[in-house]
N, C-alpha and C positions, 0 to 999 in steps of 0.2 A: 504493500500500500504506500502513497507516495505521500510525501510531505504536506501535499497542499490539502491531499482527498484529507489526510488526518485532521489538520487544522480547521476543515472542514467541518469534520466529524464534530470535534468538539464544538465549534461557535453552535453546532444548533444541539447543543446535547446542554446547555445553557436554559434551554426549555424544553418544556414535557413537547412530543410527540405523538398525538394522537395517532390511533388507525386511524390511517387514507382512507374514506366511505367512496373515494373517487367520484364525487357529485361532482358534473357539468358546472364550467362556471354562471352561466347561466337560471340554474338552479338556485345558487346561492345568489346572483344579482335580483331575482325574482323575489326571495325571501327578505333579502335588506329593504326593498322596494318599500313592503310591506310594513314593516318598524319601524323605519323610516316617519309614515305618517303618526309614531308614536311621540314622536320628537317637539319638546317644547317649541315652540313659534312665536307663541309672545309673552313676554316677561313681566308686563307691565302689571297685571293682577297678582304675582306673588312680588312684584315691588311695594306696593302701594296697599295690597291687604294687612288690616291689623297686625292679623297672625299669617304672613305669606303663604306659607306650606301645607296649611290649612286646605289650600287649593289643590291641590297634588290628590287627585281621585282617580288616575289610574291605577290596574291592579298594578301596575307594572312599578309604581311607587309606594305600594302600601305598606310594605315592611319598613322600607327607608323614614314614611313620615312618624312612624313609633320610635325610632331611633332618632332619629335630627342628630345626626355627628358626622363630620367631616370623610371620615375613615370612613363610614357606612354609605358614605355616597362613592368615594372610590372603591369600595367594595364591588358596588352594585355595577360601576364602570368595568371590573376588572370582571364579572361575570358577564356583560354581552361580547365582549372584547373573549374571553371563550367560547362563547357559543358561534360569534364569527369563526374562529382560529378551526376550530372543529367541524365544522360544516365546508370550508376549504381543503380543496383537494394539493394536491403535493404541488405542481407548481407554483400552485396561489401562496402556499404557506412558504416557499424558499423567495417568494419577491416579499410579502409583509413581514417577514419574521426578523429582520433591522427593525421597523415600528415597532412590533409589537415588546422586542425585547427592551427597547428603550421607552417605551408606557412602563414597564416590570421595573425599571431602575428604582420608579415612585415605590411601589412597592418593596423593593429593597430598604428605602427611605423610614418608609411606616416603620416597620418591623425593625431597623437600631434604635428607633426612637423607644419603640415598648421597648427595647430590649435594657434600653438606659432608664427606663422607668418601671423596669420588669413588671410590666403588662403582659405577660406570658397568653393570658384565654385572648386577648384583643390581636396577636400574631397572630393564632392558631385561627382563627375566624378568617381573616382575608388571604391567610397560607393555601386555604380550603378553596377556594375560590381562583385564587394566581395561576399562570401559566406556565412559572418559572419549574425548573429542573427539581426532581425528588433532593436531588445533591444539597440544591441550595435552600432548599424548604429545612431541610435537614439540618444546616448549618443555622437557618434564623429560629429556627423553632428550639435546638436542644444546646447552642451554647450557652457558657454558664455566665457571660458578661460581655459586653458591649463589645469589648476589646476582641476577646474571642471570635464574636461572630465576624468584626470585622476581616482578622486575621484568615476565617476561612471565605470570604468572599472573594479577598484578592487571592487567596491560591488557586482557587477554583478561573477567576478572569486572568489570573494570568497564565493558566494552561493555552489560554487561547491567546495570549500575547504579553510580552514584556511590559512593553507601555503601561500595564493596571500596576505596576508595581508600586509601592510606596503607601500605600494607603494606611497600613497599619500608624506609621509614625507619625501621621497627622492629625491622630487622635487627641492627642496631648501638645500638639503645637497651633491646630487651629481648630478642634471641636469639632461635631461632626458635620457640620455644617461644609468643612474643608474638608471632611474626606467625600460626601454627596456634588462637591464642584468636580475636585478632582476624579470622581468615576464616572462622572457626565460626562465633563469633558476627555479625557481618553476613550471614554466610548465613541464619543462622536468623531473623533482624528481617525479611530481606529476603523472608521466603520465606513467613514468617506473614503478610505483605501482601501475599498471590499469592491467587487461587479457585482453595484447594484442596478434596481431597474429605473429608470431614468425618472420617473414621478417619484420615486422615493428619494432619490437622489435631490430632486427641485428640492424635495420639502425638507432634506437636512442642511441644504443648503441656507433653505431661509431658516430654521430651526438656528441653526450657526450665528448666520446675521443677527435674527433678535438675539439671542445670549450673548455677542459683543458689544449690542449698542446698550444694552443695558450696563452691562461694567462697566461701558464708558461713560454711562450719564452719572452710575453710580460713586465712580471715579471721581467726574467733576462737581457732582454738585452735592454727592453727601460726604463730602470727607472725609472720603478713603486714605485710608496712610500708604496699603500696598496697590502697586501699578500694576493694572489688571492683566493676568497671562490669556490674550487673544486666540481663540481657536481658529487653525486654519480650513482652510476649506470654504469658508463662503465664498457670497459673490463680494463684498468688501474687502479689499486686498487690507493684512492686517500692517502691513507700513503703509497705508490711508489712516487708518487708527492710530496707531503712532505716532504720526505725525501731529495728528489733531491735538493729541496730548501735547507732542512740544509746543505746538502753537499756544495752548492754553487755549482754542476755540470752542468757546462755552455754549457755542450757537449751534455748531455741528451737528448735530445730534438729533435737530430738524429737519436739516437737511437729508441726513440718512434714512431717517423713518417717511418723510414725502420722496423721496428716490425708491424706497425698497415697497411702501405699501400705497403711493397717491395721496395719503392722508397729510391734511396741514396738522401741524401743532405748534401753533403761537407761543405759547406760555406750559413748558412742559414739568411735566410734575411726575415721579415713579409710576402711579396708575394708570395715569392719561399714558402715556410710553409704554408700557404694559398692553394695554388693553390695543392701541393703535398695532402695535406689531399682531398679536393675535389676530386683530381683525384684517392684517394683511393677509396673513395665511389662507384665513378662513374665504375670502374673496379667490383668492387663486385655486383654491381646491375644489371650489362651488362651479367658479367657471370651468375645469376639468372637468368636473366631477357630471358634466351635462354631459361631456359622451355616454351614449346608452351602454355600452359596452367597455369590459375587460377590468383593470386595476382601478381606475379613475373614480367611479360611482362608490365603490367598496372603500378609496381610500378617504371619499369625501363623508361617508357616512361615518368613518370611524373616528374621523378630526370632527364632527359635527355629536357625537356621542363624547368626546374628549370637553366639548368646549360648554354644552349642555352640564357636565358635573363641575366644569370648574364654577360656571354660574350657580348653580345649587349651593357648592362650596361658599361662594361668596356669599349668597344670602341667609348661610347657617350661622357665620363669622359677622355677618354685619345687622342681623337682626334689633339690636338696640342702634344702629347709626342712624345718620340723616337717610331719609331716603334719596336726596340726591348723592347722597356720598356713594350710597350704593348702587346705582342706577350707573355710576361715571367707569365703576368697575365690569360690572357685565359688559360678556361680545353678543354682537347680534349678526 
């Protein structure tokens, strides 16, 4: 067996593999079609009701409005994000399984967190649910501290490559907070040097671009001490970024969000910049995502299921805020 089929072997042994059912893809566009029309469309009645969630009378939300927690709405993400994964047949699953492995990061995320708060039953809930590998379920679920579980995540990502390395040491030099940048961003270097398929490709591309423009606003305008380490691979060459730093161009930053998504932003502030990049994405995928056919409609429903929880998320977290405060975070 050769070098690469191995290396192969591993990056998808990173998550579970279901039996192949070999459904037509077709089959499964027909089905998304259909859930599709489950998808929230307008936000404005859980803005602006009393009790927002109150609103949420699908069955398809009834366990979630008993719950009202952040985790239990990624939860609920991280089970349709199965039911796609499973209902795809083998070539579907070797073009989304970049996405879908990089959605599972979050989930690696959740689970140090309990693990630092040893929430042990609150892992085992969304471990149940996740896509990721028996390996690494294994490693969140039965180590015995934080450090631990970190320690076997990087063994496990760096069977598939050097680059995950370091992670354990940055536990104690920058909180986990530093080791969740640092395995995003290796994942994302690492994964822009894979043959992927060219809409997956767009979309880590722009995936890239927002995570630099944000270090860079974060950079200039919340004072930052350390100089942000730039992921390569977008379309913003990262000595453009660089430069802007030497300049001190505190404007830039406009300029790249109307360049990368159309959208002005006069007066930029973390959310507004936030919310603008997301809603670039969500614009390019939607216009893909009109071909009737192949990856396109599958990838647009899954960023449109992705941006649906993150809005939930928000209005769990912002429940006692202004309602405009919350309104300026939601994508539509």
């Amino acid at each position: 067996m050769s070098v690469v089929v191995q290396m192969k072997r591993r990056h998808m042994d990173l998550l579970e593999y279901p039996e192949d059912r070999g459904y037509p893809t077709d089959y499964l566009l027909s089905r998304i079609k259909g859930r599709r029309g489950l998808l929230i469309r307008d936000w404005r009645p859980f803005v602006y009701d009393a009790v927002p969630l109150e609103s949420l009378s699908s069955s398809r939300y009834r366990g979630l409005i008993s719950i009202k927690s952040p985790d239990a709405v990624w939860r609920f993400l991280v089970q349709e994000y199965r039911w796609v994964y499973v209902q795809m047949n083998g070539t579907l699953r070797r073009i989304f399984y970049p996405f879908f492995l990089y959605t599972e990061l979050r989930t690696i995320f959740i689970c140090l967190r309990h693990a630092k708060e040893k929430s042990a039953w609150r892992t085992d809930e969304l471990l149940a649910a996740s896509l990721l590998s028996e390996e690494i379920k294994t490693v969140l679920a039965t180590s015995e501290d934080i450090s631990a579980a970190i320690e076997g995540i990087e063994r496990i990502f760096r069977a598939v490559s050097q680059n995950f390395g370091g992670l354990t040491g940055l536990l104690d030099e920058e909180g986990l907070r530093g080791v969740e940048q640092r395995l995003t961003n290796a994942y994302l270097v690492h994964t822009m040097g894979t043959d992927l398929h060219p809409l997956i490709r767009d979309l880590f591309t722009r995936i890239i671009d927002s995570r630099n423009i944000m270090s860079l606003f974060k950079y200039q305008r919340l004072d930052s001490k350390a100089v942000p380490l730039f992921i390569p691979g977008g379309s913003i060459a990262v000595a453009r970024l660089r430069e802007i730093i030497k300049k001190d161009d505190t404007f830039a930053v406009t300029t790249l969000i109307r360049e990368l998504t159309g959208i002005k932003t006069d007066t930029p502030n973390p959310t507004l910049i936030e919310s603008s990049l997301y809603k670039g994405i969500t614009q390019f995928l939607r216009k893909t995502g009109k071909h009737p056919f192949g990856a396109e409609p599958i990838m647009d429903y899954l960023w449109r299921c992705s941006i649906e929880a993150m809005n939930l998320g928000v209005l769990f977290y912002g429940k006692d805020l202004e309602r405009d405060i919350v309104t300026a975070e939601l994508v539509y």
